[in-house]
N, C-alpha and C positions, 0 to 999 in steps of 0.2 A: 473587355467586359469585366466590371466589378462589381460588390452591391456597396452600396451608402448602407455602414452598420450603427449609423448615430442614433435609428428608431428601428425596435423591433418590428414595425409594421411592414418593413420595405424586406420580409423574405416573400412576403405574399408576390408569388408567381416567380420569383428568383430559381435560378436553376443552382442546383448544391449535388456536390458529388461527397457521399460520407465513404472515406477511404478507410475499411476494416470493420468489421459489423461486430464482431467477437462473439462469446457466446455465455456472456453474463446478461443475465436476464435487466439489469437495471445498471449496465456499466458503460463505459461512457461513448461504445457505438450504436449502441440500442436506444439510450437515453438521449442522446444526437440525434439522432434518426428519428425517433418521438416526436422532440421537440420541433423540430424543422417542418417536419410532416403538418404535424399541430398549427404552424403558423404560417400554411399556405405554400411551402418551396416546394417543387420541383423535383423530386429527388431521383437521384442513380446511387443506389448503394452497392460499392465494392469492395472484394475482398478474395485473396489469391487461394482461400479454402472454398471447396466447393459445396454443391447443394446438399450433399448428402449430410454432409459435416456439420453445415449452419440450417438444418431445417429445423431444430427448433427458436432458431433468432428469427427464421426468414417467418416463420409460422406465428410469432410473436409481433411481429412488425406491421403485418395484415392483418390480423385483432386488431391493434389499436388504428387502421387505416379505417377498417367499418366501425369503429366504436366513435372516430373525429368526423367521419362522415356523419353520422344522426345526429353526433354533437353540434356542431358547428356547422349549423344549416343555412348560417349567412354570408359565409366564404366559402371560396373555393380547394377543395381539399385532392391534394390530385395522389393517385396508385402509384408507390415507388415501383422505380424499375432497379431488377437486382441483374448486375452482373459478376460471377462468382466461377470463381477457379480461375481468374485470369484476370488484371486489368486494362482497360484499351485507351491510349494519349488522349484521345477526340473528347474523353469524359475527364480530362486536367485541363485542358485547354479552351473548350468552347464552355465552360461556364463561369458561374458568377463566384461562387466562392465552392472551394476543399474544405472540409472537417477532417483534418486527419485525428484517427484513432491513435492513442498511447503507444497499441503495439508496432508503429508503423515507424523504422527510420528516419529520423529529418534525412537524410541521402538519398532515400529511394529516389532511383530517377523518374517516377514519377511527380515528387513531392518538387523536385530539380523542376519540373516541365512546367508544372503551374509556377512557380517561381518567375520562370525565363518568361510566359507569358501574360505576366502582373495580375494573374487570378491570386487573390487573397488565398490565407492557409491559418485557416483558425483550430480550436480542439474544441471540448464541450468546456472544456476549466477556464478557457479564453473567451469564448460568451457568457458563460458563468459573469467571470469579471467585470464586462463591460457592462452588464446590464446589474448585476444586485446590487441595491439599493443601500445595504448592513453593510459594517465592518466584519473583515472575513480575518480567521486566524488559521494560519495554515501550520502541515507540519510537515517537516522531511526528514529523512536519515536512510542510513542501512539496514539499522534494526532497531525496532522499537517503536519504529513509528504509528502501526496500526492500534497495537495498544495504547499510546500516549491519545491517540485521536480519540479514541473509543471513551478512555479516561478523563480527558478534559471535557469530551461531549457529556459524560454523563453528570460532573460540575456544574459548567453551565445548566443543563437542563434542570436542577435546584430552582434555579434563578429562573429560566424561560423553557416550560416545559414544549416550547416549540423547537426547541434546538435543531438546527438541520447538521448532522453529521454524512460526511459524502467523500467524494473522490476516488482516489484510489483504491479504497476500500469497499470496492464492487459495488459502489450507487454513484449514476453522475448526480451531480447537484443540479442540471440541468430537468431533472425529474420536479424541485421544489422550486426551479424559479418562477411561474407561472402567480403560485400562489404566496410567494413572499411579497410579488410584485405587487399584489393589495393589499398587505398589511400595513397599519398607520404606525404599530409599535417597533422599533429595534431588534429584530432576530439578531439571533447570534450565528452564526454559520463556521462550523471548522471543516477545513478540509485538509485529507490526507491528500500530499502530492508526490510523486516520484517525480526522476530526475525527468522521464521523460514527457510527463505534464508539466512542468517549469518548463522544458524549453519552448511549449508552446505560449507561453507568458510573453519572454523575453522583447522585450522591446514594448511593450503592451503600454507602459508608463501606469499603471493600475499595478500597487501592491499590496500584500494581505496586511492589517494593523497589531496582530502578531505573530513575527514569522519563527519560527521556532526549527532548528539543526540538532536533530538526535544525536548523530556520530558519523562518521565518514569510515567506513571500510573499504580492502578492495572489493566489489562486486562489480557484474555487467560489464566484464572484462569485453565479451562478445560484441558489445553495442560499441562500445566505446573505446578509442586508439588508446588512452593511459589511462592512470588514475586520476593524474593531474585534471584531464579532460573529465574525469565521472565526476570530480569536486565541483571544476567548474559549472556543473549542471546541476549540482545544489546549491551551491551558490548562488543560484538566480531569484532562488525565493526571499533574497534581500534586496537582488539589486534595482529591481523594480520600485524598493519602500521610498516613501518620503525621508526626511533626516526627523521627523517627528512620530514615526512608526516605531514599535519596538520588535529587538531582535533578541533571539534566546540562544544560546549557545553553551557544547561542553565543555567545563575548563578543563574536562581532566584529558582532554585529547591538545597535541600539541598544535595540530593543524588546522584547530578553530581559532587560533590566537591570529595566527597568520590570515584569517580567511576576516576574523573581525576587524582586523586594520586597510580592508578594504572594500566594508559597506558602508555605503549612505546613510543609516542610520545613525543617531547621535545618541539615541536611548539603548543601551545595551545591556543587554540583565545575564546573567552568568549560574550555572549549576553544577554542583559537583558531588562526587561520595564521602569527599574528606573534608577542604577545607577552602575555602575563599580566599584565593589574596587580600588584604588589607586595602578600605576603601575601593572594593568592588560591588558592586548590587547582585544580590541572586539569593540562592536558595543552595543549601550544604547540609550534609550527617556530619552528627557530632557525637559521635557513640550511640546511642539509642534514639537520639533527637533528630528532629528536622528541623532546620533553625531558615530563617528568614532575616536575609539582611538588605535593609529599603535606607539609601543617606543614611549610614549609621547607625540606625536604629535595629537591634535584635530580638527578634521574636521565636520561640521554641513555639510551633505549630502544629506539631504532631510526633508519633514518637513511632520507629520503625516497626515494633511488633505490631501497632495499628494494623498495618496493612494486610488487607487477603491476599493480595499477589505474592507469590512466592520466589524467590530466586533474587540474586545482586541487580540483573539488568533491571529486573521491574524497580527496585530500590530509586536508579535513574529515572526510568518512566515515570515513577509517581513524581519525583523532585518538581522533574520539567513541567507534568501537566498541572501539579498545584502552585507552581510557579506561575504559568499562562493564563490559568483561573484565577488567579488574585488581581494580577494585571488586566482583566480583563473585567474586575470586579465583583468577583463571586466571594461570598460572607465568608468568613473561618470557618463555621458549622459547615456549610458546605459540601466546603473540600474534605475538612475532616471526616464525616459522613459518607460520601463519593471514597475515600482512599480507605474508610472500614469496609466496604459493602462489596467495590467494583472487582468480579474473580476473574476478569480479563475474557479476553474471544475466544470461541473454536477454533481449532487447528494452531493452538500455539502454549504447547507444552499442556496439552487438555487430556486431562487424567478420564480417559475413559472408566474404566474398573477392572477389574479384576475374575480371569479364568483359572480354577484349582493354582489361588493365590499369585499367579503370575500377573503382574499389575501393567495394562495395558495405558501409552501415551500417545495422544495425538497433536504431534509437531509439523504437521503437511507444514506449514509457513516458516520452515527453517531452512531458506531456502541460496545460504549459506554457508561457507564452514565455520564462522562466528556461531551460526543459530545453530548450528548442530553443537559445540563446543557449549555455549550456555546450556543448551539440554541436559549433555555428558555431566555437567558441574553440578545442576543440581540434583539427576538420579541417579547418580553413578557412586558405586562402594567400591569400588576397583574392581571389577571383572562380572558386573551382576547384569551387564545389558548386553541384550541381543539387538541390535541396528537395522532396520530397513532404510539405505542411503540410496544415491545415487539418481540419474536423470540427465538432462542434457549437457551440456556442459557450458559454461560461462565465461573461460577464459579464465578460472581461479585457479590458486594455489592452495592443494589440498595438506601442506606438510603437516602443519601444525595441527589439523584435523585427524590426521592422520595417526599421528604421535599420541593423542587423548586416549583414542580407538584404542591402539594399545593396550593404554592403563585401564580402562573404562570398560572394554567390549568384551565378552567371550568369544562372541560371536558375531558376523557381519551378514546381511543380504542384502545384495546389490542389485537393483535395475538394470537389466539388459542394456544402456544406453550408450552415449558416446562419452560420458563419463568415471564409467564405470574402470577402465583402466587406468586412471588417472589418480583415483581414488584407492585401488588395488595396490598400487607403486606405492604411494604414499603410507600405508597398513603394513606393508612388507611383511615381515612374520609375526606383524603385532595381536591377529586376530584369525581364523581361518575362514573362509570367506564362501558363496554361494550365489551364482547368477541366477535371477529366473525375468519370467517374461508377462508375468501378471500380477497386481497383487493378492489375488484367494493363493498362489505359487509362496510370493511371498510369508503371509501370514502363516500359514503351512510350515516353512521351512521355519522360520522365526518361533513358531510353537515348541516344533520339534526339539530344539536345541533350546529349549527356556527349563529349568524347574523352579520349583516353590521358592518366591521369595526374587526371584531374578524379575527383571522390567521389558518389556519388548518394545522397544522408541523407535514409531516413524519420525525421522527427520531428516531429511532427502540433503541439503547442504548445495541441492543446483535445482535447476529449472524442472517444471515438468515436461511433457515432453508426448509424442504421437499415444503413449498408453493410455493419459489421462484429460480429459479435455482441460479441466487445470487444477490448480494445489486444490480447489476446495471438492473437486470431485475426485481428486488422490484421497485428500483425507475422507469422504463420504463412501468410499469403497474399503479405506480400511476400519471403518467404525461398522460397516455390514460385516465385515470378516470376524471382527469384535465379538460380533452379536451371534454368529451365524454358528462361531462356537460353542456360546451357550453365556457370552458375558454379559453381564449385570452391572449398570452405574453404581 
C-alpha cells in the first residue's frame, strides 16, 4: 500500500501515520498533522512521550479537528487516533504513507519497517517541496543559521511583504502551503533546515534555488557515527540542486572548498571575513566595508558599524544573508535597511537587562560549545561572567569550551545532566563550579556569585534535556527568573 503523491487530493481517505508529535505549537509534527488532518487522511499520531507530556500538542490537534470539521463541510474530515508512550509495527506497516518528525532517527526500527515494507517516509519539508509552487532558498549550518533565516526573511520581505519564513525555526511551512497555493504572484519562501530535515529531501530530485552552508562544526555527535557523516547530511541541501541553482558557501572554513568540488551546482557564490580569492563571486569585509564582487565587478555595500547585530559571527551572518538577498533580487536599499534595523532573535545572545547592575543574557540557542565560545567573546573581560551550561550531552568535545571558561568565567552552574561531567573535566580548575536541578536553583546560584558590573550568560553548549520541554522554554523560564528578581529590559 502507497499513496500516488503527484496530487494533493489523493490524501483524502489515505491512512498516514505522523511519527513524533513534538511540542512546538506550529513545528513540524503539529503542522503535519494539521495539514494531513485538513486534506482528508486518516490519521494515527505517534510518539514514544506520553499523554501527560504531549497534552498540550494532543489538545492542540483536537482544536483544529472541530475547527476543519465546520470548515470543510464538503469532505470528509476524520478524528486522529493518538498513540503515545509507545509505538506499535501494524501502524508502519498497514498504511499508506509515514511523516516522520525531525526529532526521529532515519534508523529507528520503526522508520527500517516501513522501509522494508515499501510504505513511503516523507517529513512536512518533503511535502513542503513537492507541492510549492515558489522558488525556496534554504539555509543550513552549525551556527548561525537561524539568524541568517531570520535575516534574509526580513530582506525579502522589503520586496514581498508575504515572505513565508519557516522550518526549523519552530514553523513547518506546511502551515503556509494551503495559501501560497492560490497565490498568482511569486512568494519567496526561505526555510531554515537541519541536517536532519535534509535527509528527509535526499533523493527527492526537488532543490531549494538558493542553498546557502553557514559553517560545519562538530555537533550531534549523538545522532551521528562521524563528523564526516554530520557534513554529509549538510551536504544534501546542494545535492538535490540543478547545476543552474545557486550555492553559497564559507570560504573561510577549509572543508567547504572540499564539499564545493562536489555539488552539482555550477553557480557558486563564496563569503568571507577577510578576503576572496581572486576571480571568485561573493561577498567579503574589507576593514570597515562589505564589498561585493559579481564577474569582476566591486561594489562596497554597506559598511560594518552599519549593523545592529553585534559580535564577529553575526559579521558572517549578515555577509551570507545579504549575499542571498541580492541573488535573490532584493534592491541595495534593502538589504542595507534590513542589516541597520534587524537585532536578531530571542534566546540568542538576547540582552535581557539588568538587576542592581548585573547585566543579564539570554543564549538558550547556544546549543554548542562554538555558541557558548561566541557568547564568552563577545561579553566576556576576563573573569566578569557567571555561566549557566550544561544539558544532555551530544557526543561533543568540550576542551576548548572549557579552556575560554577559564579566562572568561568566575563562576560556572551546571545542569544536573549527563553532560555536566564532561563539561567539569574540561573547567578543571579553571572556574569553581555548582550543580543544581532547576533553573529558579540556577538563577539563584548564578545571582549569588554575580556583583555590579559582572554578566550572568545562559548558554547551555548541549541539548536540553527532561528539565525543559526545549531551548525556548529553557530560555522562557530563565527570563521569569530575570523578572521574578525584579529585572527591567
Amino acid at each position: 500500500m502507497s499513496i500516488d503523491l503527484s496530487d494533493i487530493k489523493n490524501f483524502q481517505d489515505a491512512t498516514v501515520t505522523v511519527m513524533g508529535l513534538g511540542r512546538y505549537k506550529k513545528g513540524s509534527g503539529i503542522g503535519a498533522a494539521k495539514w494531513l488532518m485538513r486534506h482528508g487522511a486518516q490519521l494515527v499520531i505517534t510518539d514514544l512521550k506520553d499523554e501527560e507530556e504531549l497534552r498540550e500538542s494532543v489538545d492542540e490537534i483536537m482544536h483544529w479537528y472541530s475547527q476543519y470539521r465546520a470548515q470543510f463541510t464538503n469532505r470528509d474530515i476524520y478524528q486522529p487516533v493518538f498513540v503515545l508512550g509507545k509505538h506499535d509495527a501494524d501502524n508502519f506497516t498497514d498504511v499508506d504513507l509515514v511523516v516522520q518528525n525531525p526529532g526521529v532517527a532515519r534508523e529507528s526500527e520503526f522508520v527500517i519497517l516501513a522501509k522494508e515494507q515499501g510504505v513511503p517516509i516523507e517529513s512536512d519539508i518533503s511535502l513542503f517541496f513537492l507541492y510549492c509552487p515558489f522558488p525556496i532558498f534554504s539555509i543550513t549550518g552549525t551556527r548561525g543559521k537561524s539568524t541568517t533565516t531570520a535575516l534574509l526573511g526580513e530582506m525579502l520581505k522589503h520586496k514581498h511583504p508575504k515572505t513565508v519564513v519557516a522550518g526549523n525555526i519552530t514553523r513547518s511551512p506546511l502551515e503556509d502551503l494551503d495559501w501560497l497555493l492560490e497565490e498568482k504572484q511569486s512568494i519567496p519562501i526561505v526555510l531554515e533546515l537541519s541536517s536532519w530535515l535534509l535527509e528527509s529531501i535526499e533523493g527527492l530530485g526537488l532543490g531549494p534555488q538558493i542553498a546557502l552552508l553557514t559553517n560545519a562544526y562538530q555537533d550531534h555527535l549523538d545522532r551521528y557515527a562521524s563528523f564526516e557523516a554530520y557534513v554529509a547530511a549538510k551536504e544534501l541541501i546542494f545535492q538535490e540542486q540543478k547545476p543552474d541553482q545557486m550555492a553559497i558557501l564559507n570560504a573561510d572554513q577549509e572543508i567547504m572548498h572540499q564539499i564545493a568540488g562536489r555539488i552539482p551546482s555550477k553557480r557558486i557564490y563564496w563569503f568571507s571575513a577577510t578576503a576572496l580569492p581572486e576571480g571568485t563571486n561573493g561577498v567579503y569585509r574589507n576593514g570597515d566595508n562589505f564589498v561585493r564582487r559579481i564577474d569582476g565587478m566591486e561594489t562596497n555595500y554597506a559598511h560594518v558599524h552599519d549593523l545592529k547585530l553585534e559580535g564577529d559571527h553575526n559579521i558572517m551572518n549578515a555577509l551570507s544573508a545579504s549575499l542571498a538577498a541580492y541573488l535573490a533580487g532584493v534592491s541595495e536599499e534593502d538589504i542595507h535597511a534590513s542589516l541597520k534595523t534587524f537585532a536578531g532573535l530571542p534566546g540568542r545572545q538576547e540582552i535581557l537587562g539588568e538587576v542592581e547592575g548585573v547585566l543579564f543574557v539570554n543564549d538558550t540557542t547556544g546549543t554548542s560549545p562554538e555558541g557558548v565560545m561566541a557568547a564568552l567573546k563577545r561579553f566576556g573581560k576576563g573573569g566578569n561572567i557567571v555561566l549557566i551550561c550544561g544539558g544532555s550531552s551530544k557526543g561533543l568535545g568540550f576542551t576548548q569550551m572549557g579552556k575560554m571558561i577559564g579566562q572568561e568565567c568566575k563562576y560556572v552552574v551546571l545542569f544536573d545532566g549527563d553532560a555536566a561531567n564532561d563539561i567539569e573535566r574540561a573547567i578543571g580548575d579553571g572556574a569553581p563550579s555548582v550543580r543544581v536541578k532547576s533553573m529558579e536553583q540556577a538563577v539563584k546560584e548564578a545571582y549569588k556569585n554575580a556583583k555590579l558590573g559582572d554578566v550572568i550568560l545562559l548558554s547551555p553548549g548541549t541539548s536540553s534535556f527532561g528539565m525543559f520541554k526545549n531551548e525556548f522554554d529553557r530560555g522562557d523560564q530563565f527570563k521569569a527568573a530575570f523578572e521574578k528578581l525584579g529585572g527591567k529590559a
